[in-house]
N, C-alpha and C positions, 0 to 999 in steps of 0.2 A: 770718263764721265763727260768730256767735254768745260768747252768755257768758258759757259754760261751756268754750268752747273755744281753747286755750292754741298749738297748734301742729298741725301738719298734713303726710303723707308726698305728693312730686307724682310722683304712678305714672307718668303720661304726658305729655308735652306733646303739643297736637294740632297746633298750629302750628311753626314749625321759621323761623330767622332768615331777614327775606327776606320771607318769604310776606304778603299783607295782610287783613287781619282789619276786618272789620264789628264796629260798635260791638253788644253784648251778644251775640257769636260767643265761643263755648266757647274757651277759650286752648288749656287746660291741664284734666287730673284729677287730685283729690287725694282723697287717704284719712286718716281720723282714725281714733282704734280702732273704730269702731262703723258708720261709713257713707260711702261714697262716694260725691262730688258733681263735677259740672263748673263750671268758674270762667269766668265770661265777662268779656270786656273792657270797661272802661269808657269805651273812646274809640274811635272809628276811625280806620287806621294801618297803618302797617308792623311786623312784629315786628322788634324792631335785634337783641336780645341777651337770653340766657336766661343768670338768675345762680343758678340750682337747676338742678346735674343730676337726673334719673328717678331716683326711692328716693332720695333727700335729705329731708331733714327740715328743713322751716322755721318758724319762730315767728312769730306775729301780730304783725305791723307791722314784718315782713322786705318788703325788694322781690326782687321775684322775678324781674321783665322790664322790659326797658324795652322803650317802643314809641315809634315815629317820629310825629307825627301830622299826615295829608294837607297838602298845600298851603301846604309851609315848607319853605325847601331846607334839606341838610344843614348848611351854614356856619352858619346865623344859627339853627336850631333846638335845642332842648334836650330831651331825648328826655322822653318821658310817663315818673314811673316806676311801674311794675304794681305797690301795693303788695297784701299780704293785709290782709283786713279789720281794721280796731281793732275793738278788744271793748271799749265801755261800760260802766262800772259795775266794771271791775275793778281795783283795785291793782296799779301797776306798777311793777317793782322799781327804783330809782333804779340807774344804772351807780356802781358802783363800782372803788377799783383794784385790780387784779386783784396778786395777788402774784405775785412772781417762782419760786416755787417750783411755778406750778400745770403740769398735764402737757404735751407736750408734741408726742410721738406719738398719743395716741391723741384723735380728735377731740370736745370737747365744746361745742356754742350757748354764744353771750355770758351767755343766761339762766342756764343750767347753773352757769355760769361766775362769774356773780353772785352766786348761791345757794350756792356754794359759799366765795364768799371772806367772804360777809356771816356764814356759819356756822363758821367756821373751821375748814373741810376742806383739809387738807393733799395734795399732787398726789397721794402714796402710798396716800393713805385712799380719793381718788375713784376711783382706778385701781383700787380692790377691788368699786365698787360695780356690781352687774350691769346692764345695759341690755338694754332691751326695744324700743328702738326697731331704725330701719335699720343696718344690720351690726355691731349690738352696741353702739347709742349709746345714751350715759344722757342720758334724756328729764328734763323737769321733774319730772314723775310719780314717776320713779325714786329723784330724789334727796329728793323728799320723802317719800316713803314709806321712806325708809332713814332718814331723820332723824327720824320717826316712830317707827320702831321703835327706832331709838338713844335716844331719849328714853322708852320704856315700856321700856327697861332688857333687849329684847331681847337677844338673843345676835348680835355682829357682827364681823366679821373683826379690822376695822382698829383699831387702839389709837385711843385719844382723844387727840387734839390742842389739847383750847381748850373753853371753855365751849361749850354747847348753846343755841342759842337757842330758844323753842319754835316749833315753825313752824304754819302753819295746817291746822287740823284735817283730815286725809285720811281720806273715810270708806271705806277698804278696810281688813277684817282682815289683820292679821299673825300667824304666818308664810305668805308667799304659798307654794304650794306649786308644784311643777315644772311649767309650762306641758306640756301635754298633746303638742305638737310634739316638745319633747323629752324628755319622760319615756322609760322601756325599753317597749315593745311585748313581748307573747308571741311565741315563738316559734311562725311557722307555716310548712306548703309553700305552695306557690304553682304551680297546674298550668301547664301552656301552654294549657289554654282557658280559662282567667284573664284576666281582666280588670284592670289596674291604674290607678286613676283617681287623681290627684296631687290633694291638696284644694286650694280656692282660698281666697283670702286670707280670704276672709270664713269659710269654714268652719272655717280653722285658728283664729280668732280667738273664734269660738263654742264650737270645743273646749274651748280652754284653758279660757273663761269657766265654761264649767259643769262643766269637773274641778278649779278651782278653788273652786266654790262649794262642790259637793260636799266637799271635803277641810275649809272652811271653816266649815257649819255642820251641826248635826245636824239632820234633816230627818226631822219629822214633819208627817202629815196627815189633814186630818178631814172628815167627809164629811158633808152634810146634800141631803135629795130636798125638792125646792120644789114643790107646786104653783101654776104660773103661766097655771091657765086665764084670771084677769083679765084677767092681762098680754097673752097673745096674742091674746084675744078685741078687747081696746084696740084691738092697731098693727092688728089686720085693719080693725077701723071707720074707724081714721084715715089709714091710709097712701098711700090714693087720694088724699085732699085734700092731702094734706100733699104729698105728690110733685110734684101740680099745681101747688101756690101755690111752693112752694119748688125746684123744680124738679131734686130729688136724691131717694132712699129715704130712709125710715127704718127701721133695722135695731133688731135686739136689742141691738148693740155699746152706745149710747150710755146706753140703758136701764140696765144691766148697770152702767156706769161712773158715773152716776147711784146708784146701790144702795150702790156701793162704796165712794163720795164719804162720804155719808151713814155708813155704819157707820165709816168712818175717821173722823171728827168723834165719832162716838159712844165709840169705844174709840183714843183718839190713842196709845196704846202701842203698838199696830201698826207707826204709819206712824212706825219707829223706824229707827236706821241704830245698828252697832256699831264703834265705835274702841278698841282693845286693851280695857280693862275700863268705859271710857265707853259710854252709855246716849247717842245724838244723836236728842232728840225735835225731829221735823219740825214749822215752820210752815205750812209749805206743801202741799196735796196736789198733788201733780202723778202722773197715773195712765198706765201706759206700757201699749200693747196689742202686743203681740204678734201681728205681721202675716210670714202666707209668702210670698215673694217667686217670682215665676216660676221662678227659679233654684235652687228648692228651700231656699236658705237663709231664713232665719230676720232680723228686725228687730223694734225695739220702739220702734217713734217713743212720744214724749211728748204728751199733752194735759197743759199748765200750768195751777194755779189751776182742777181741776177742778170743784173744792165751789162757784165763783163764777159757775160756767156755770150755766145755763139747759139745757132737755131740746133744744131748738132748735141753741142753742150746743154743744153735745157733741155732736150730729150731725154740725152742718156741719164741726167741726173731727175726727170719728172717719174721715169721708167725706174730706177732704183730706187726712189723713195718710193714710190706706189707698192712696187715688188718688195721689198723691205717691212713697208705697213704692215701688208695683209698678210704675213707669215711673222709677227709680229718678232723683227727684229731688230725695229728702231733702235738708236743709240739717243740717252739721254740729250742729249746736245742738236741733234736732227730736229725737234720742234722749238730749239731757241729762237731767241731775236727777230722773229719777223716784224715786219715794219707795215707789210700790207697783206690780207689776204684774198685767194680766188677761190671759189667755188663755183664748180663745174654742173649745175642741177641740167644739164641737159643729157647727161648719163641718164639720169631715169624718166625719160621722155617729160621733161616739167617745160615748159615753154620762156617763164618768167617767174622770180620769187625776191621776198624782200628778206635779203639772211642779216641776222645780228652780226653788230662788229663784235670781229676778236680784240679782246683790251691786250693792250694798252694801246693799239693802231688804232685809227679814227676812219677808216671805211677798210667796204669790204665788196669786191664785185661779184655778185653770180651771173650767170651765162649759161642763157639757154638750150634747147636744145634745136637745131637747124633743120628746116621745114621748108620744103619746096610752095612756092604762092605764087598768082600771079601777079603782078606789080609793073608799076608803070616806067617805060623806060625812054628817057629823054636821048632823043638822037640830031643830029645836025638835020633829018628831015622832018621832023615832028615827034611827038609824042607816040609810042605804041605801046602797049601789052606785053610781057614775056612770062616764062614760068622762070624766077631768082628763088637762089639759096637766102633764106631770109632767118634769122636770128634778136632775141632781144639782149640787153644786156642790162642788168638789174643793178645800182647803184646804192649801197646802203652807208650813209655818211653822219658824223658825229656833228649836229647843228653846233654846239656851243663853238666850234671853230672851223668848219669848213660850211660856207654858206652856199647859196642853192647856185648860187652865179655858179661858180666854183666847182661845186659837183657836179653840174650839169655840161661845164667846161669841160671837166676831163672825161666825163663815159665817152662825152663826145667824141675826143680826141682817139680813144681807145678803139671805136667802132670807126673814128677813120683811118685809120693804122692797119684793120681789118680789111675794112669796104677798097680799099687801096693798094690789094696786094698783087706783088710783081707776078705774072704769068712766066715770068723768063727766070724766076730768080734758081738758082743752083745750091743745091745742098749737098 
């Protein structure tokens, strides 16, 4: 699942008890907030028994099936069990006892269930707290992001029962606002040659994300025009070789991520994350691109440790996640942790656009699409005319903590990264 990733919804099972399954044959799909993947088997077998019904929600290092495996009778064998993946490198919360007071109807995971006895949530206080998961279950997320805001002295239903422990920093602003699913809609008619199309899950889930954003920061944006005749002059000289010897393109995409890397090292106040009146300065750059999906939706798989890449290395890994996306076989873990995102609008000829931030990052660039102008060019004998590669690059930044000095400082930076690129340079 990855190690960013805590828990996981199983939309489908593909196999059904009974059926037999080839070792790395799809089982099962699952869904996490952000992407869905198929789960293949680790053994080959019979399926015996499925312990997650469809829309159930399970946590990382639940078994979810068990399987038979070939050429052991039933008497003497002991079934494989399907577990979800362990996630490395994470803290895992020791069981503890659960008090007898906690709920009883309404259903909440052993982890839930943990976190709630270890913080001394009382059953009355958990049964206040809203969930966001399948039919209204409080996820891990949920409960810490209430314990979050209980501890920044938020406004919250339930009385206090017990000391507050602090929990681990959750970088989502509070208050969350009404997910867009269920917010009130205006009122409209609806003819009979209307068309009524039901969103899909992933659409609902990008609604909420960016009516959330929206409510969450104030959004301004700032614009600088690059000339990047070097640059395109470059990949035109290189891109024959480079395709042959490496045997994939090379696009603008990694260029552009490269630029970004760069001006984030330069001005690390960017590549910030906000917790109620906490400033969370990132070590890490991890740059999320922003790819369209066949299906019209929308994804922002991650490149991690961009600034560590190589221009080589950011290709092959811009070219696998893109290729990856649109045969939709992200790995839950691929859209974690980003710290900044890009969006490329000059894929569909857009010239300039003002994109919402991805939360919990506090900006977000798009980048035009490159347009031959003529433009005036300063030479040691005056001033002339040329036709330049001209480009805008569109800045959209979170005001409550990056100010206009600030964000105008780094597009800057970023289109001079561009405007400034080596003609000689070797890939």
């Amino acid at each position: 699942m990855g190690e960013s990733v805590s828990e996981a919804t199983v939309v489908k099972w593909l196999k059904q008890p009974g059926d037999h399954i080839e070792e790395d044959e799809a089982v099962l799909e699952i869904a996490t907030d952000k992407v869905d993947s198929d789960v293949p088997s680790p053994v080959a077998g019979t399926l015996k028994e499925q312990l997650f019904p469809e829309n159930a929600v399970a946590q990382v290092g639940d078994i979810i099936a068990t399987i038979e495996v070939e050429g052991e009778t039933t008497e003497n064998t002991s079934a494989e069990p399907f577990i979800a993946a362990e996630i490395p490198g994470v803290d895992q919360l020791e069981p503890v006892e659960e008090p007898d007071n906690l709920p009883q109807g309404r259903f909440y995971s052993p982890l839930v269930r943990n976190i709630a006895a270890e913080e001394g949530i009382s059953a009355e206080e958990l049964d206040t707290i809203p969930g966001t998961g399948s039919e209204g279950r409080v996820t891990k997320q949920d409960i810490l992001d209430y314990l979050a805001a209980k501890k920044a002295g938020s406004s919250v239903s339930a009385p206090e029962t017990g000391p507050v422990v602090t929990p681990a920093l959750k970088e989502e602003p509070a208050p969350v606002p009404e997910p867009a699913s269920q917010a009130p809609s205006a009122t409209f008619a609806v003819s009979p040659q209307d068309e009524i199309i039901e969103m899909d899950r992933m659409r609902k889930l990008i609604a909420d994300h960016m009516v959330r954003s929206v409510h969450t920061s104030p959004h301004v944006c700032s614009f600088v025009e690059a000339d990047v005749t070097n640059l395109v002059n470059w990949r035109n000289k290189v891109k024959t070789a480079y395709e042959k010897r490496e045997g994939e393109k090379i696009t603008f995409t990694p260029i552009f991520i490269e630029a970004v890397s760069k001006a984030l090292k330069d001005f690390p106040m960017v590549n910030i994350s906000v917790n109620g009146t906490q400033i969370i300065k990132k070590r890490n750059i991890n740059i999320g691109m922003a790819t369209a999906l066949p299906s019209g939706n929308l994804i922002v798989p991650v490149i991690k440790n961009a600034d560590q890449l190589s221009l080589v290395g950011l290709s092959k890994a811009v070219n696998d996640l893109a290729n990856r996306a649109r045969n939709n076989r992200l790995r839950p873990d691929d859209t974690q942790d980003g710290t900044f995102t890009l969006t490329n609008i000059g894929a569909f000829g857009n010239i300039m656009g003002t994109p919402i931030i991805n939360q919990p990052q506090v900006a977000i660039l798009a980048v035009g699409t490159i347009t031959k102008k003529p433009a005036v060019i300063e030479t040691e004998f005056g001033d002339m005319i040329g036709i330049r590669h001209m480009m805008y690059l569109s800045l959209s930044y979170d005001h409550r903590v990056v100010d206009g000095a600030l964000g105008g400082r780094f597009v800057k930076r970023v289109a001079d990264y561009l405007e400034n690129w080596d003609m000689n340079r070797e890939i």
